[in-house]
C-alpha positions as CSV (number, residue, x, y, z in Angstrom):
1,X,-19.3,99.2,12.9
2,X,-20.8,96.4,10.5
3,X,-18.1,94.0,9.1
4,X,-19.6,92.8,5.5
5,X,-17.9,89.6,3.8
6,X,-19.3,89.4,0.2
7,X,-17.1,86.0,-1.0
8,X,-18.1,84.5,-4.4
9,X,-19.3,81.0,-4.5
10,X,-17.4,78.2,-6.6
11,X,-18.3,75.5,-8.3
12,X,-18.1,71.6,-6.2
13,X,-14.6,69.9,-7.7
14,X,-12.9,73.2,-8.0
15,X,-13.8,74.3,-10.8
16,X,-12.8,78.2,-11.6
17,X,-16.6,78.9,-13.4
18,X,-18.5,81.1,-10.4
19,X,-22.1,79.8,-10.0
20,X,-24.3,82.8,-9.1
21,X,-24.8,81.5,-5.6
22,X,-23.0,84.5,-2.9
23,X,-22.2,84.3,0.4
24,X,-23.1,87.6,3.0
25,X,-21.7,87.9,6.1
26,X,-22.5,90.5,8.4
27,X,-20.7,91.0,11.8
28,X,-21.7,93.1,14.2
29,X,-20.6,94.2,18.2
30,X,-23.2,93.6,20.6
31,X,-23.4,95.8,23.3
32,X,-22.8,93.8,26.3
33,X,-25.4,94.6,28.6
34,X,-27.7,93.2,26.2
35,X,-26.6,90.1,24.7
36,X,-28.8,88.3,26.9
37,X,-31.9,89.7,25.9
38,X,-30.4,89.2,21.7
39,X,-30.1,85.8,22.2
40,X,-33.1,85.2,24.3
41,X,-34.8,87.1,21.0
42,X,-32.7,84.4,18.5
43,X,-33.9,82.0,20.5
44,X,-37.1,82.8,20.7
45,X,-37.1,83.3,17.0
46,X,-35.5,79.9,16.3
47,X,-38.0,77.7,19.0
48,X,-41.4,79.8,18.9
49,X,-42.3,81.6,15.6
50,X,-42.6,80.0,11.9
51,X,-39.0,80.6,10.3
52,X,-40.6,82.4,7.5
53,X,-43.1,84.9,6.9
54,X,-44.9,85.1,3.6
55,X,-46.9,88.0,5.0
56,X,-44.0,90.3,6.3
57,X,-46.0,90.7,9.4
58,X,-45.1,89.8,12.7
59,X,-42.1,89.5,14.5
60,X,-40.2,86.5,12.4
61,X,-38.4,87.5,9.6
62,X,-40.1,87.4,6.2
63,X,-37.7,85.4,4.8
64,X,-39.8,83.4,2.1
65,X,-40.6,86.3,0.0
66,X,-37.4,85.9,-0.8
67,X,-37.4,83.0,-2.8
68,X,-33.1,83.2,-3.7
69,X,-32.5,82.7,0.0
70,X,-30.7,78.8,0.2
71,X,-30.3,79.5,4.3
72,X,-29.9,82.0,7.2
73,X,-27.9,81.6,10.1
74,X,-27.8,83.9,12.9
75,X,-25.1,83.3,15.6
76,X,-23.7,85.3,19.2
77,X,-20.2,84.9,19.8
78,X,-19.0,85.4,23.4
79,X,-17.3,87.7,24.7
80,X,-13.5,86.4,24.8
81,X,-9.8,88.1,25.1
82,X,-7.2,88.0,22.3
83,X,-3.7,86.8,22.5
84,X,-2.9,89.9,24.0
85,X,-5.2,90.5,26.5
86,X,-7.2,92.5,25.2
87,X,-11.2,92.4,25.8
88,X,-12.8,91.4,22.6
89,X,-16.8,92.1,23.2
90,X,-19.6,89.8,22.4
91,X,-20.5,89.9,18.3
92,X,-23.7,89.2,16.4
93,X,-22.7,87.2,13.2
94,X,-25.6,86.6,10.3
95,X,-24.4,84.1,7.3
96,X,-26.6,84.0,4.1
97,X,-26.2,82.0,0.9
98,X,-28.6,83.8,-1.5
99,X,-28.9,83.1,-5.6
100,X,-28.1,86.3,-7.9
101,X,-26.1,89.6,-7.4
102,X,-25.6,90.7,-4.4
103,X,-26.2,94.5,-4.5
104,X,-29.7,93.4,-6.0
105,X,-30.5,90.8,-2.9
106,X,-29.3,93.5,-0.8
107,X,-31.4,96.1,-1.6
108,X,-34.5,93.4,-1.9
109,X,-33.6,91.8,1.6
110,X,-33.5,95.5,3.4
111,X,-36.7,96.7,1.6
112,X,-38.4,93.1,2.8
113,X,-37.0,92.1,6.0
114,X,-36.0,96.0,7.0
115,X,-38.0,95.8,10.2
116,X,-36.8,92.8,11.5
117,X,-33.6,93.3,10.6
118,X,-33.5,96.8,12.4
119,X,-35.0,94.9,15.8
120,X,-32.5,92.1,15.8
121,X,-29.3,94.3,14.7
122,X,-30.7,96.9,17.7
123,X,-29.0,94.8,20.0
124,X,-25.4,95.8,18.5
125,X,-23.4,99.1,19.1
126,X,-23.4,100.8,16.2
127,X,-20.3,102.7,17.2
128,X,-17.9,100.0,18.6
129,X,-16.0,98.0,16.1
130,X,-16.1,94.6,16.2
């Protein structure tokens, strides 16, 4: 199960006028056995390949033909145990400020980055929530 945080973001002194600047987070159980290989793909990702992808080809995301993107950050979170004991698994979390509506740079980042997206959330279990 995906865990989607769509927050608005505010203006710098507090002011109560919205900018159109959003916030989506997406968090996501990986499935144990293969965090390694997820974050020796982020990794890989991060240190080898160009960060963007004009083209769409390839195996980096295609991240500036999306011009409202302001940043992507991917992160693993270890595997821990709650307050009561419980195993929490290991999570995939991916953070993006983006300009405009968000149900439009949804649809726009899925029908641009779909493939690379797909490889990098195929790490995660699908049916384990998170």
């Amino acid at each position: 199960m995906l865990k989607v945080t769509l927050p608005a973001l505010t203006r710098a002194g507090g002011s109560d006028r919205a900018i159109d600047q959003s916030l989506l987070t997406v968090v996501a159980p990986v499935r144990p056995e293969r965090e390694t290989e997820l974050r020796s793909l982020l990794d890989r990702l991060a240190a080898e390949l160009p960060p963007f992808s004009p083209s769409g080809s390839g195996p980096c995301l295609p991240l500036a033909a999306i011009p409202s993107i302001h940043f992507v950050r991917w992160l693993v979170l270890e595997g821990t145990t709650d307050l009561e004991g419980r195993r929490i698994g290991p999570e995939l979390v991916m953070a993006i400020v983006h300009d405009g509506p968000r149900a439009a740079f949804v649809r726009e980042l899925v029908e641009r980055a779909r493939g690379a997206l797909e490889e990098i959330f195929s790490y995660c279990d699908p049916h384990r929530s998170g």
